[in-house]
Structures are given as C-alpha cells and as structure tokens.
Backbone of each chain as ProteinMPNN parsed JSONL, in Angstrom:
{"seq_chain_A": "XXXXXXXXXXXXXXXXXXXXXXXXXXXXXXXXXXXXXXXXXXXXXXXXXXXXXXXXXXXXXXXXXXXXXXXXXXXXXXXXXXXXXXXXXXXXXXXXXXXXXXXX", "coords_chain_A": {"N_chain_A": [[0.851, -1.188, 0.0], [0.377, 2.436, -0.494], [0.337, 6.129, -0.71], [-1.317, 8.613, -1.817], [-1.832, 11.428, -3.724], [-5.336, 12.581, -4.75], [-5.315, 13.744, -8.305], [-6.822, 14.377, -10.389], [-9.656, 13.524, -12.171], [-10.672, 10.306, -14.456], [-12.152, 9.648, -17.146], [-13.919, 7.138, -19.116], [-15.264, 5.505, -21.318], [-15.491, 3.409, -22.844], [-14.63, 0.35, -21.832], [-12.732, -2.57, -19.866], [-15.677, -4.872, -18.713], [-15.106, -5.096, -15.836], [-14.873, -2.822, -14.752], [-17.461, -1.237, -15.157], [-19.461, 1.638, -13.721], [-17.671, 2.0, -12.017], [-15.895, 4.997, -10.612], [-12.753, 6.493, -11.438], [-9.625, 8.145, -10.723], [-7.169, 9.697, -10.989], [-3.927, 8.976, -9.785], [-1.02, 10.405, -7.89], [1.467, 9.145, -6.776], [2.777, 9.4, -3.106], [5.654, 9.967, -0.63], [5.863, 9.446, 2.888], [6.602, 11.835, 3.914], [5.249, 13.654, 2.226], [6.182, 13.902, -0.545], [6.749, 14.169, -4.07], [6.292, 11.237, -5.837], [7.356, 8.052, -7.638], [5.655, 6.39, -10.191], [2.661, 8.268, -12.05], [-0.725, 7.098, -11.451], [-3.627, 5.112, -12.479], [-7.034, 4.671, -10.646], [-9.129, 2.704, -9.266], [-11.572, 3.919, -7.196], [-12.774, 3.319, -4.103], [-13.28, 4.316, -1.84], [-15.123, 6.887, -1.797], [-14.037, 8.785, -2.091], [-12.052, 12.201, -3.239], [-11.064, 14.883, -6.06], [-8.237, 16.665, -4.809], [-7.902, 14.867, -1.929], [-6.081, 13.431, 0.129], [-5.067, 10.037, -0.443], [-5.201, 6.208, 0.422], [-4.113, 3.62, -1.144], [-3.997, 0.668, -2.715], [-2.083, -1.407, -4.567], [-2.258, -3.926, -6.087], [-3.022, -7.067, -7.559], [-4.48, -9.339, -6.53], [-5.59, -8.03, -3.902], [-7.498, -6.196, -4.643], [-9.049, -7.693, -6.86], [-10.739, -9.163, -4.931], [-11.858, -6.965, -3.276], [-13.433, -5.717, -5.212], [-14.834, -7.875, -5.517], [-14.456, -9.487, -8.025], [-13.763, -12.168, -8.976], [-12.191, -13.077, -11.588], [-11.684, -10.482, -12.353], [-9.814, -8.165, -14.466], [-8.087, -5.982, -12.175], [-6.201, -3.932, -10.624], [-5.494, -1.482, -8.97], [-6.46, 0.183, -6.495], [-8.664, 2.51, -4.84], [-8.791, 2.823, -1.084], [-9.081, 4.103, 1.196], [-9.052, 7.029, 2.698], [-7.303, 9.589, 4.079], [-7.094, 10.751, 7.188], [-4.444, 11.974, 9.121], [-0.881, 11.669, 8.711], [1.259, 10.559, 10.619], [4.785, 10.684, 11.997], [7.959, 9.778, 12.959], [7.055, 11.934, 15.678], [6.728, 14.102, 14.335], [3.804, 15.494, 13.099], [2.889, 14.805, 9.504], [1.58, 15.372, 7.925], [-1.871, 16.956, 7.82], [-5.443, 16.269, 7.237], [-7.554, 17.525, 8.76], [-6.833, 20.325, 9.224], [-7.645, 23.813, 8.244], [-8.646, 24.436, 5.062], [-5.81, 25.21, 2.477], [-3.866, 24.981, 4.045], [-2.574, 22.817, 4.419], [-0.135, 19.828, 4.633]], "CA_chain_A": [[0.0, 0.0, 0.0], [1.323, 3.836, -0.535], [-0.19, 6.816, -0.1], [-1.26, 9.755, -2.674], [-2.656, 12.457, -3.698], [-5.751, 12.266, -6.26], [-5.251, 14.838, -8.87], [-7.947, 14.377, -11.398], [-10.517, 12.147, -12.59], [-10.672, 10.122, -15.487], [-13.015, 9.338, -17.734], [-13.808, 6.011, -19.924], [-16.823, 5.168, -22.223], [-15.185, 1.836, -23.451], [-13.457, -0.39, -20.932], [-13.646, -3.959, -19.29], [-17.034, -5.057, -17.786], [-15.561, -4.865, -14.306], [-15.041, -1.12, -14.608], [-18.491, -0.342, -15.611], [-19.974, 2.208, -12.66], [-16.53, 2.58, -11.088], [-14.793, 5.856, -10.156], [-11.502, 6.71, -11.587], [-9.073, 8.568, -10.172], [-5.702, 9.735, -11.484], [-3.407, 9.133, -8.272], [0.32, 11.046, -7.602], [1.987, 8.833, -4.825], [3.906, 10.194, -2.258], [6.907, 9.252, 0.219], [5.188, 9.826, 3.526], [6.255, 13.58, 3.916], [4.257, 13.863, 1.199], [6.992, 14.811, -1.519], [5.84, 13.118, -5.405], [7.387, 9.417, -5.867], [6.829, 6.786, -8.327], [4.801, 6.73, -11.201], [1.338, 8.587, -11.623], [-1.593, 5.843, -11.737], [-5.354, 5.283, -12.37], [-6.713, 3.845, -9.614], [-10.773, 2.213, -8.809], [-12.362, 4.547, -6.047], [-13.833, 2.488, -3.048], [-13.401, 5.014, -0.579], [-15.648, 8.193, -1.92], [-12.668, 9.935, -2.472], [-12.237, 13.167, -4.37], [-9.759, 15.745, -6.194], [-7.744, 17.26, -3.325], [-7.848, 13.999, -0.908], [-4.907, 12.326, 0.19], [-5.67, 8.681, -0.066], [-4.583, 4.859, 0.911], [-3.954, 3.163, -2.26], [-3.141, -0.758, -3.026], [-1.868, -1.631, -6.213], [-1.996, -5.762, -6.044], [-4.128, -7.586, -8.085], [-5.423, -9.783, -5.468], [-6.319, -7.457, -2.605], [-8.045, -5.705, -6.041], [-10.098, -8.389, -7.237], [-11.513, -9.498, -3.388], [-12.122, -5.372, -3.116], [-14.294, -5.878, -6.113], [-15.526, -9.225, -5.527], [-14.884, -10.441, -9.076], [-12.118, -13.531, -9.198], [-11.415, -13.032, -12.87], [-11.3, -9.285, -12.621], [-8.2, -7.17, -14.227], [-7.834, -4.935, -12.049], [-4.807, -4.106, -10.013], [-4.965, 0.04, -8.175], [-7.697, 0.55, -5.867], [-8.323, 3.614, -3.798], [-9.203, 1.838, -0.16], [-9.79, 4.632, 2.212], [-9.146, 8.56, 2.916], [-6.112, 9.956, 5.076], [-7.034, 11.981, 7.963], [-3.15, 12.273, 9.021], [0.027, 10.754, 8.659], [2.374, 11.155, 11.866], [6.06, 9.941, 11.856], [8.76, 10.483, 13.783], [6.846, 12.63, 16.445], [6.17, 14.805, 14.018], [2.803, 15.352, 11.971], [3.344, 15.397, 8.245], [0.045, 15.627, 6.831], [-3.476, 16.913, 8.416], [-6.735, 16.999, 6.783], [-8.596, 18.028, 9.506], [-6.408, 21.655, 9.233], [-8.36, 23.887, 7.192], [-8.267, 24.063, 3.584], [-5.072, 25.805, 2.506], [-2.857, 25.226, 5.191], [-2.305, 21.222, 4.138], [0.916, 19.905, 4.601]], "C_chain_A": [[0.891, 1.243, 0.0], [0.12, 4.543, -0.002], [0.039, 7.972, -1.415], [-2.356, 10.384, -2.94], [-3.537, 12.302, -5.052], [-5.946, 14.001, -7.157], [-5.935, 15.195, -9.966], [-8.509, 13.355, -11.645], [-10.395, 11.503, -14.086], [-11.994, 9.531, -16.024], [-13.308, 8.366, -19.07], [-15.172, 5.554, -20.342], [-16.482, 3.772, -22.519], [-13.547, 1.599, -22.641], [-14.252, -2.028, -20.549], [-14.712, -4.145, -18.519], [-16.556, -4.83, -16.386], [-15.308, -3.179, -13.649], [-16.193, -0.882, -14.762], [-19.23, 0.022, -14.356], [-19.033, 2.403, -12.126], [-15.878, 3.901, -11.462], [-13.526, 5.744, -10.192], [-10.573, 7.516, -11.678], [-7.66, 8.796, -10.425], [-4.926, 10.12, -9.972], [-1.669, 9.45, -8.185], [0.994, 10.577, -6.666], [2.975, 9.283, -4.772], [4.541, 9.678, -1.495], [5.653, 9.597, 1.044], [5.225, 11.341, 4.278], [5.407, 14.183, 3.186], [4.825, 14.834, -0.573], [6.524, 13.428, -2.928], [6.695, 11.976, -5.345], [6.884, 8.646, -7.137], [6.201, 7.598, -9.776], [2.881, 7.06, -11.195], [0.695, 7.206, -12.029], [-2.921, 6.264, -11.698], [-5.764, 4.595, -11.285], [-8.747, 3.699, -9.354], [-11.083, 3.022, -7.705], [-13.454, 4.123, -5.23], [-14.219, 3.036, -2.303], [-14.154, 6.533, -0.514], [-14.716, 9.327, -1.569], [-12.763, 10.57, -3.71], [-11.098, 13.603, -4.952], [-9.613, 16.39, -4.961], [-7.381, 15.94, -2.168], [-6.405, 12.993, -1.45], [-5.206, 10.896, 0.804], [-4.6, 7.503, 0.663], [-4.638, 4.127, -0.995], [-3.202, 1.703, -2.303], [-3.041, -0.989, -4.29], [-1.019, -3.331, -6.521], [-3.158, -6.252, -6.754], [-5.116, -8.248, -7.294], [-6.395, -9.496, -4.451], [-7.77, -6.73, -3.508], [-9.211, -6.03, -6.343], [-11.622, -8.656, -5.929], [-12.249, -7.892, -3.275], [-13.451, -5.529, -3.924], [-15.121, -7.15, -6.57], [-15.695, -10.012, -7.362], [-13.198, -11.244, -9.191], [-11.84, -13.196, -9.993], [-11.319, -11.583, -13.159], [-9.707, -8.382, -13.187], [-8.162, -6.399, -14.074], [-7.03, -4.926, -10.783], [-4.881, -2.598, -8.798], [-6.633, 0.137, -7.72], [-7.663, 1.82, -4.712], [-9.377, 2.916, -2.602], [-9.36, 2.985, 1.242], [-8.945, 6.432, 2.069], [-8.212, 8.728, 4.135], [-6.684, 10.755, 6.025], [-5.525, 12.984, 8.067], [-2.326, 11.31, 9.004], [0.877, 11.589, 10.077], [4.046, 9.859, 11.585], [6.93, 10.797, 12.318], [8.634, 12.321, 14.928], [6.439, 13.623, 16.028], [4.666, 14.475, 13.464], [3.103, 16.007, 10.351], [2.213, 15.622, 7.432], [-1.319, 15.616, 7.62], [-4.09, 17.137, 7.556], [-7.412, 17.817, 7.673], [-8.26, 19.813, 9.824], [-7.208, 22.001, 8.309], [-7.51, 24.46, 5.849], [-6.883, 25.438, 3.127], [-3.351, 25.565, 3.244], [-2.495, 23.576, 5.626], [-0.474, 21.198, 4.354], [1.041, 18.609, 4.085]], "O_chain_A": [[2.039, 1.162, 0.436], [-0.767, 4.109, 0.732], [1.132, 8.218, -1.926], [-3.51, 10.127, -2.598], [-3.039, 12.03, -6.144], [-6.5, 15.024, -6.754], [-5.703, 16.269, -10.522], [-8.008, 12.256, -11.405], [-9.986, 12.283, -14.946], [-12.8, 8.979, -15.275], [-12.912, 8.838, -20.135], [-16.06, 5.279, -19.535], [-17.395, 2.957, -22.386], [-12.397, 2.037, -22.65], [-15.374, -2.507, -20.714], [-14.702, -3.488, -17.478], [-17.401, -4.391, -15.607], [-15.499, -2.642, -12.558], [-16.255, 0.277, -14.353], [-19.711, -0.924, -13.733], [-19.276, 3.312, -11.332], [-15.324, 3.975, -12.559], [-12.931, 5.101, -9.327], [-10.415, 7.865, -12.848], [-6.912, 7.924, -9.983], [-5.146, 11.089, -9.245], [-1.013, 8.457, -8.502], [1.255, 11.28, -5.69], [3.847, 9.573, -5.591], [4.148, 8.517, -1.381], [4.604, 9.944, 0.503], [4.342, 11.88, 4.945], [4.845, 15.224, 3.526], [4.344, 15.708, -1.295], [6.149, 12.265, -2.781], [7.774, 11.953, -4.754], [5.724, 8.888, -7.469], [6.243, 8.748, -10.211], [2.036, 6.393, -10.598], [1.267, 6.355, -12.71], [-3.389, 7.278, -11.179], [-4.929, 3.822, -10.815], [-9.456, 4.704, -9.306], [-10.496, 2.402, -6.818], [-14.65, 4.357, -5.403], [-15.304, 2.759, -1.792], [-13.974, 7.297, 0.435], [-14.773, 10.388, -0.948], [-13.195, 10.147, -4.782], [-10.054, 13.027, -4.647], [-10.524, 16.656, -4.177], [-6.391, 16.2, -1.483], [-5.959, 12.372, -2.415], [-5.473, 10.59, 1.966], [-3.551, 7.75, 1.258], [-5.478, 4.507, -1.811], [-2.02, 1.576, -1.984], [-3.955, -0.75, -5.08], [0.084, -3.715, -6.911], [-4.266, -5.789, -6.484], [-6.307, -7.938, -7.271], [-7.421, -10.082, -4.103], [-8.903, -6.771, -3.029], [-10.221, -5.329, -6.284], [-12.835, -8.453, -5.992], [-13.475, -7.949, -3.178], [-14.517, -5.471, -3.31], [-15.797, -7.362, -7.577], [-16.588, -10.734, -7.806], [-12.037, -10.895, -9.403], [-10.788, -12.606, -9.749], [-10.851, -11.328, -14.269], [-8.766, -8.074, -12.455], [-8.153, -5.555, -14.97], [-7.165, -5.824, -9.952], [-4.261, -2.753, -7.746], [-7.651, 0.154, -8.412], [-6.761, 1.989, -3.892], [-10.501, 2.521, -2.911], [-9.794, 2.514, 2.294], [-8.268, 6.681, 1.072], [-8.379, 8.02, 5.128], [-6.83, 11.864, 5.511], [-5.309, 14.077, 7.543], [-2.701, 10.157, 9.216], [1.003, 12.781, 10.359], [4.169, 8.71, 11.161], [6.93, 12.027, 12.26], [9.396, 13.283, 15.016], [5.795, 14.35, 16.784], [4.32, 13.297, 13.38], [3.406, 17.158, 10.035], [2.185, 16.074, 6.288], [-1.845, 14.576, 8.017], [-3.747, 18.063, 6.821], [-7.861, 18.881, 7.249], [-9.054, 20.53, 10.433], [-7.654, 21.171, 7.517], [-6.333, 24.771, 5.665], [-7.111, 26.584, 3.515], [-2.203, 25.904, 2.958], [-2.228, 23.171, 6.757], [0.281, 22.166, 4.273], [2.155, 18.147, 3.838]]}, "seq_chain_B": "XXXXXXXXXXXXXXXXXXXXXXXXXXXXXXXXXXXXXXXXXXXXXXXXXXXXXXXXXXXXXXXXXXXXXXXXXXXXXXXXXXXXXXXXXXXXXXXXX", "coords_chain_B": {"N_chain_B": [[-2.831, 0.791, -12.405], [-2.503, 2.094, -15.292], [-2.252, 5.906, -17.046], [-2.228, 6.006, -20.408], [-0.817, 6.396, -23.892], [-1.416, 5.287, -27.313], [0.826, 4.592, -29.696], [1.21, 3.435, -31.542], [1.342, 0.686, -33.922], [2.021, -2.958, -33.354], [2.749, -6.004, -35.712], [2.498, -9.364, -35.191], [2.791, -12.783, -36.416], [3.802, -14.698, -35.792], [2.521, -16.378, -32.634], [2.279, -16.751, -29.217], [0.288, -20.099, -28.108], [-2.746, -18.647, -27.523], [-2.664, -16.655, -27.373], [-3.171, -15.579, -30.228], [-4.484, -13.364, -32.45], [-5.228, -11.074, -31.024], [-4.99, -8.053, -30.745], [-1.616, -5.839, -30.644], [-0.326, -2.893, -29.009], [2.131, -0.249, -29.076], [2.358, 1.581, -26.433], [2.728, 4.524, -24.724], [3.294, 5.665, -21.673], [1.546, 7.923, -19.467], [2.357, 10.942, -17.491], [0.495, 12.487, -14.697], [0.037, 15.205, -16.123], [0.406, 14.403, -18.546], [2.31, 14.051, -20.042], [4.991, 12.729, -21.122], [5.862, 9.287, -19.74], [8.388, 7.942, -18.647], [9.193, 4.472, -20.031], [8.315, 3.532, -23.721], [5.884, 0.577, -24.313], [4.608, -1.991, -25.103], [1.81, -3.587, -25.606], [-1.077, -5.355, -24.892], [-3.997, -5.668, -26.366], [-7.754, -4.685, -25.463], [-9.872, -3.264, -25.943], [-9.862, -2.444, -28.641], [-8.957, 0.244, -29.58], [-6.894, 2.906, -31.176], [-3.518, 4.173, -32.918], [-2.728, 7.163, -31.343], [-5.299, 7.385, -29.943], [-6.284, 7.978, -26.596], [-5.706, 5.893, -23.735], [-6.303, 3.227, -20.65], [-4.585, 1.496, -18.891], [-3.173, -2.144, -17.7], [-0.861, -3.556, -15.742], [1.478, -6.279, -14.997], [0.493, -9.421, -13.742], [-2.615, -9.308, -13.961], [-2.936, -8.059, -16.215], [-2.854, -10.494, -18.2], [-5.303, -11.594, -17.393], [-7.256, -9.622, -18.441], [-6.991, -10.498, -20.954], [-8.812, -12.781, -23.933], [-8.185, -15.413, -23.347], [-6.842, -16.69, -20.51], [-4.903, -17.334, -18.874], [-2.083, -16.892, -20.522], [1.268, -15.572, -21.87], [1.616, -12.458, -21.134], [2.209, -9.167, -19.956], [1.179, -6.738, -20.15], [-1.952, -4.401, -20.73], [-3.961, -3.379, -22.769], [-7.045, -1.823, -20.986], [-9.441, -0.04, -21.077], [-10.738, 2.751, -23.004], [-9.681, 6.108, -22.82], [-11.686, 8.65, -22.624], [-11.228, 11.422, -21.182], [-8.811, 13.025, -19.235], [-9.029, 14.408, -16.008], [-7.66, 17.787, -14.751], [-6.776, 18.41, -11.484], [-6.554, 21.307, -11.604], [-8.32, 22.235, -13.405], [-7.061, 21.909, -15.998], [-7.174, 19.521, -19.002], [-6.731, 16.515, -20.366], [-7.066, 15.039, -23.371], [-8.206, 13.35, -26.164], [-7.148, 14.572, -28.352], [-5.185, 16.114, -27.428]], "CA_chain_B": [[-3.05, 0.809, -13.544], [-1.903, 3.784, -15.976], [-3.021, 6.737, -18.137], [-1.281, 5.867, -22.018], [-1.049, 6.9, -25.223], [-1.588, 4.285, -27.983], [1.74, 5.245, -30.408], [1.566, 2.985, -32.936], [0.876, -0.737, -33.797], [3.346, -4.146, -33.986], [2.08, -6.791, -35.936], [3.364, -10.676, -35.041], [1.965, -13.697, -36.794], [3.703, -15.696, -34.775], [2.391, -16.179, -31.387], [2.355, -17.9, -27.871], [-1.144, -20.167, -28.127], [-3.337, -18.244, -26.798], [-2.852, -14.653, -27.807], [-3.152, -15.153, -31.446], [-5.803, -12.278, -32.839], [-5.185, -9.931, -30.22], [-3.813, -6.846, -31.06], [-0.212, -5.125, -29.9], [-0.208, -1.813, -29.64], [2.503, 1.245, -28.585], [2.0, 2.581, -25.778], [3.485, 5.56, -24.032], [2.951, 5.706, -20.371], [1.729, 9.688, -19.321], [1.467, 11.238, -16.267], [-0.918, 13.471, -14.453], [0.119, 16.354, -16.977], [0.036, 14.474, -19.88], [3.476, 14.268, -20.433], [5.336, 10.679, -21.155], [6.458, 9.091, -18.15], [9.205, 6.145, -18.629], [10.045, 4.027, -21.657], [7.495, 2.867, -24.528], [5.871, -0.743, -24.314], [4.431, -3.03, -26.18], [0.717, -3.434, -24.7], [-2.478, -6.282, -25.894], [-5.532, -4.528, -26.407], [-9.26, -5.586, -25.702], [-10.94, -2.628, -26.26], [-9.857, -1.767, -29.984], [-7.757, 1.365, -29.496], [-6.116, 2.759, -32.014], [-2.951, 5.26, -32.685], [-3.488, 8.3, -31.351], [-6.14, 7.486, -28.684], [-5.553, 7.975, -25.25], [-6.099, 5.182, -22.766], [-5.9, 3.149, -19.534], [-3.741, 0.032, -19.29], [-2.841, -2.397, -16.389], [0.259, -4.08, -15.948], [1.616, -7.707, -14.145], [-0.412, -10.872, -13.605], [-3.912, -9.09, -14.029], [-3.165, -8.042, -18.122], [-3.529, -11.703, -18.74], [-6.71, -11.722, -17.501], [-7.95, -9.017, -18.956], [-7.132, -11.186, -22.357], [-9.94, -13.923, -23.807], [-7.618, -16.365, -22.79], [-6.097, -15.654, -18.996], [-3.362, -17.8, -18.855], [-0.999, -16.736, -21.407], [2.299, -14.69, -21.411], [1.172, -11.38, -21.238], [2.625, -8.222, -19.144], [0.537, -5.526, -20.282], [-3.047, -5.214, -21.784], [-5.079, -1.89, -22.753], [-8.781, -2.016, -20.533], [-10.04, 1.236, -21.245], [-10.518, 4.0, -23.499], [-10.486, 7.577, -22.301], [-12.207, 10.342, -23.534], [-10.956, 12.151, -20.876], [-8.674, 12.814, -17.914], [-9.558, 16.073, -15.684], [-6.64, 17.614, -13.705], [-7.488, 19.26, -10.814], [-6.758, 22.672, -11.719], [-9.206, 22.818, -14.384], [-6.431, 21.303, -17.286], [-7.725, 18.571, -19.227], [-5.581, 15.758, -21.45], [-8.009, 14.798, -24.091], [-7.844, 12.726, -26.829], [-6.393, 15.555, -28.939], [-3.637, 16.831, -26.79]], "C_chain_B": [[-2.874, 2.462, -13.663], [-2.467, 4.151, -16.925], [-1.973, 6.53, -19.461], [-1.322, 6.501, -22.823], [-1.062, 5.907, -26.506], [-0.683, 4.989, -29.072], [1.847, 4.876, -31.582], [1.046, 1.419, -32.657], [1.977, -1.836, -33.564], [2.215, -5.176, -34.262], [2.954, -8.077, -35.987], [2.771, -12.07, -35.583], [2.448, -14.488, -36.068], [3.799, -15.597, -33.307], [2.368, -17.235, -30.282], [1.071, -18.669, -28.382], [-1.601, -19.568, -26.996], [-4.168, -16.523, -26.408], [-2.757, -14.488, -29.63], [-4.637, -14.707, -31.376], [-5.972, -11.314, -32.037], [-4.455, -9.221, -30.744], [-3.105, -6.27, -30.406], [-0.411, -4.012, -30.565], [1.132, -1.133, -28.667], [2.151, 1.35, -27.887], [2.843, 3.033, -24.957], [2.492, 5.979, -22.564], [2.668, 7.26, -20.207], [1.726, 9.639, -18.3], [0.819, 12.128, -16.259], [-0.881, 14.389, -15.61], [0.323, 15.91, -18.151], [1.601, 14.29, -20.717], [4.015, 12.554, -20.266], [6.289, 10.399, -20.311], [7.219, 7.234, -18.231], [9.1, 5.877, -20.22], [8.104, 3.354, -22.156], [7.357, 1.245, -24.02], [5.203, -1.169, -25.035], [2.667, -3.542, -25.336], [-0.574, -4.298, -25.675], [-3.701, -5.682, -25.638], [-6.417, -5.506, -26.932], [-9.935, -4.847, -25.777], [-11.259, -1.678, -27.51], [-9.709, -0.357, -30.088], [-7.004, 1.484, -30.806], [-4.515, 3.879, -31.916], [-3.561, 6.889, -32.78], [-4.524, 9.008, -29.789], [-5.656, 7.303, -27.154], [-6.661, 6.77, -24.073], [-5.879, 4.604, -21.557], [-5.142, 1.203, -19.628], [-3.314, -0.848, -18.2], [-1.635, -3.566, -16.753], [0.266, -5.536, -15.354], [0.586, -8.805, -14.609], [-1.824, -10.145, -14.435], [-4.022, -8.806, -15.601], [-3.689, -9.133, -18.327], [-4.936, -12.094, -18.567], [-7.637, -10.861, -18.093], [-7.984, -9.861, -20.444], [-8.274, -12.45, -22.751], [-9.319, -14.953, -23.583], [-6.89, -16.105, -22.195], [-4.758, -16.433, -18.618], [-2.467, -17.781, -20.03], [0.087, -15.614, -21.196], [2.318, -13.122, -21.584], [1.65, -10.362, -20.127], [1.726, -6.559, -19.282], [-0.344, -5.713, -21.073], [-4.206, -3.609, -21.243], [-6.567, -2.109, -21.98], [-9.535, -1.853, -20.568], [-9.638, 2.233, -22.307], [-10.955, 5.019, -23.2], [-10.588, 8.226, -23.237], [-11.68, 11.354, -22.808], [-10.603, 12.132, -19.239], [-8.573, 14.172, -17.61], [-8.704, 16.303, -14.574], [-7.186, 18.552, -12.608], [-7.09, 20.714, -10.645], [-7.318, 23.239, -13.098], [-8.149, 21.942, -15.731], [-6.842, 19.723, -17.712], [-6.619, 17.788, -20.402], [-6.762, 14.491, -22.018], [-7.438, 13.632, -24.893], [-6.588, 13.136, -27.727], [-5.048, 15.469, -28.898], [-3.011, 15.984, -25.157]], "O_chain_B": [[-2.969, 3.446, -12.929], [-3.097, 3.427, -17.696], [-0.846, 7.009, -19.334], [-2.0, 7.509, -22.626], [0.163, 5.826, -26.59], [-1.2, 6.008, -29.528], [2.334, 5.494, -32.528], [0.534, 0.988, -31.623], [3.09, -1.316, -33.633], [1.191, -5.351, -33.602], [3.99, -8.067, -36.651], [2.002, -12.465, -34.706], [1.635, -15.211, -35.492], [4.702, -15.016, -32.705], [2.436, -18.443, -30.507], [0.509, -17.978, -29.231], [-1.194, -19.728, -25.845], [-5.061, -15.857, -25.886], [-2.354, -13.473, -30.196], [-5.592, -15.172, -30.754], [-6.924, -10.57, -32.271], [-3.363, -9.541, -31.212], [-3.604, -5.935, -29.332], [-0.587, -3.788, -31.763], [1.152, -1.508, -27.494], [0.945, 1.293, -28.128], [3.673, 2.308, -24.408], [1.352, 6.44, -22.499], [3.487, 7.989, -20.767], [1.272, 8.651, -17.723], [0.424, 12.727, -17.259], [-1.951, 14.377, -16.218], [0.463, 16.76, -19.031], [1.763, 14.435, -21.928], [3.608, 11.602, -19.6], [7.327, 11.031, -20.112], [6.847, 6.078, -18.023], [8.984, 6.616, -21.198], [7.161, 2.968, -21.465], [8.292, 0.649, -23.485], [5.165, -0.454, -26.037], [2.836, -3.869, -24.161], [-0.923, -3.988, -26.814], [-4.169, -5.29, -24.568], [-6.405, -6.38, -27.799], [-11.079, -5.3, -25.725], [-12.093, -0.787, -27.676], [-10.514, 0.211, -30.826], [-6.564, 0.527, -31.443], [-4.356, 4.406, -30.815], [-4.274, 7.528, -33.553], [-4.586, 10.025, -29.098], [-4.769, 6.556, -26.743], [-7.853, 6.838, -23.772], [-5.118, 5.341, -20.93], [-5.327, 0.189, -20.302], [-2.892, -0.06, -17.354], [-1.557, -4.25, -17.774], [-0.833, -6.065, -15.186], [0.037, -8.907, -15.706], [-2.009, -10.529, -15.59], [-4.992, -9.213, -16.239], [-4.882, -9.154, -18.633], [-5.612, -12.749, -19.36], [-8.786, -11.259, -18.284], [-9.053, -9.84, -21.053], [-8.621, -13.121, -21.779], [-10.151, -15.86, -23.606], [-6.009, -15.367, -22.634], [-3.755, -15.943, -18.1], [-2.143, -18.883, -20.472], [-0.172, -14.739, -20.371], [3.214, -12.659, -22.29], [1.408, -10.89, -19.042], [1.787, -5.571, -18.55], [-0.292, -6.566, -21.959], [-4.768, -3.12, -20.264], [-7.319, -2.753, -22.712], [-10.502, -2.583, -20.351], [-8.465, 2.542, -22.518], [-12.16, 5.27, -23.166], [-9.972, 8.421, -24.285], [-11.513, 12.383, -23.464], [-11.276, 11.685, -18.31], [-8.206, 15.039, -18.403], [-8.688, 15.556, -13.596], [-8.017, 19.413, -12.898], [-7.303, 21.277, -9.571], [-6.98, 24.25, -13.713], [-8.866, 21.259, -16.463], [-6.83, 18.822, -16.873], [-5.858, 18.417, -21.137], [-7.174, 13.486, -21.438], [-6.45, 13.0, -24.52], [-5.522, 12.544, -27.894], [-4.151, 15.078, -29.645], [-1.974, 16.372, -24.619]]}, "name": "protein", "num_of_chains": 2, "seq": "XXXXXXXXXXXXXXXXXXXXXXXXXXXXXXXXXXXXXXXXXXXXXXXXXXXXXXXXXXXXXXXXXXXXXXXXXXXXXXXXXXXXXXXXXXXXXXXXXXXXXXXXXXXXXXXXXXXXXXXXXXXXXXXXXXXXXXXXXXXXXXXXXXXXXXXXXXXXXXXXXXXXXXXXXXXXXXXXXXXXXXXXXXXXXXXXXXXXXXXXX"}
C-alpha cells in the first residue's frame, strides 16, 4: 500500500465489464512527507474519495479483485480509504482536519 | 493501472497459443500532466484502441486476464478508453492533446 494524492478524474466510455460504474481517479503517490514518488496511476475509487484527498492506495491484483468481488477481474490500483493524518517520527506530516489551505 | 497513449501498432503472426488475434499496440505511459512518463511498451488490447487514442492500461499478472484467454504470457493489456482525464486545476488531457 502507498499513499497519494488524487489529482484528477478520469473518464472512460469503453473499458472492461468490471469497470463499468466505477470511479476513476488519477493518483500522484507520495513518500510519507508527502513529496511526489513513483509513477502517476489510475486507480478504482472504493473510498468516496475526491480531487484534493490524500488517499490509501493498493496496487496488487489480489487485494483488487476481493475489493471488487470479481475472481477473474483485471484490475490491479484501488483507492481503499481517505487519510485523515500521517504522523512519523513525532512529528505530523500531513493533516486533513487543518483547514483548507494550510495542508501539509 | 496507468493513463497511455496508444503510439503505434506491432504486428506478429507468430504467437504464444493463446494470444493469437489480439492486437499489440505502442504505448506511451503519461502522467498526471500528460506528459510521457518512462520508456514505450508493447501493450495487448481488448478494447480496440487505435494510434493516437488515449487510454488506460494495467500491468503484471492481471493483463492476462484481462485477455480472452487468462493464462498466457502477457505483461501488459489496454482495458479502457479515455475520452478524458480532468486535472485538478481545471487542465484537461483529451484525446487531442
């Protein structure tokens, strides 16, 4: 699992049956200071997550499929829940609950 | 799974059994901004994509299943076609551009 920020939505008229009705989510992961990492990704939206929200993100096929209850599903990046904060090393590196602006 | 770009075609008559009649296409990995992110691959498409169009693609074990036959040697495999990804400061990466 990582951790990132969703930075736009995407949008798909023609895809596999187990996308059809799912929320998709272009996702920016981050180290846990919250500096960019990796490669951007699309990612299934379980967790009524928006633009702006720093999510939980698994990107395993397995945890994936079970998420979406279909065995033969291909699908691999799921967004699995919504960050309040991240704390590490005594510090806090990321609040939502600060208001809007003043994110870290 | 990732936002692409469908670059071009490869055509192989000879194949693993299992993936003959599927089509290989190009594709260029983007990120959020639309911009190409890492090296070109080589990608099996099930939702008839062509060059040009911008789509979504998933990598590892799970490509193969996206294919009509799920056990074969497969690493990458188009799922989706976008019409459109929306960045969150209003910029959009269309089919177009």
């Amino acid at each position: 699992m990582f951790i990132a920020d969703v930075v736009g939505t995407v949008v798909a008229p023609v895809q596999i049956p187990v996308l059809f009705g799912q929320k998709l989510l272009l996702l920016r992961p981050l180290t846990p200071r919250g500096k960019r990492t990796g490669k951007t990704r699309i990612g299934i939206d379980r967790a009524q997550a928006g633009v702006g929200d720093r999510v939980l993100v698994i990107d395993e096929g397995n945890s994936a499929r079970s998420v979406l209850g279909d065995p033969k599903g291909a699908v691999k990046t799921v967004v699995i829940g919504v960050i309040d904060y991240v704390e590490g090393q005594g510090e806090l590196w990321y609040d939502h609950r600060r208001p809007t602006g003043d994110k870290r | 799974m990732y936002l692409g770009r469908v670059t071009g075609r490869v055509v192989a008559t000879q194949r693993y059994p299992g993936i003959e009649g599927v089509p290989l296409q190009w594709v260029q990995p983007l990120d959020e901004d639309g911009e190409p992110m890492g090296a070109m691959l080589v990608a099996c498409d099930v939702v008839g994509s062509g060059p040009g169009d911008l789509v979504h693609f998933v990598d590892g074990r799970e490509a193969a299943l996206a294919c009509p036959t799920t056990f074969v040697p497969v690493d990458a495999t188009i799922i989706g076609y976008v019409e459109q990804a929306a960045h969150a400061d209003g910029r959009m990466i269309g089919r177009g551009n």
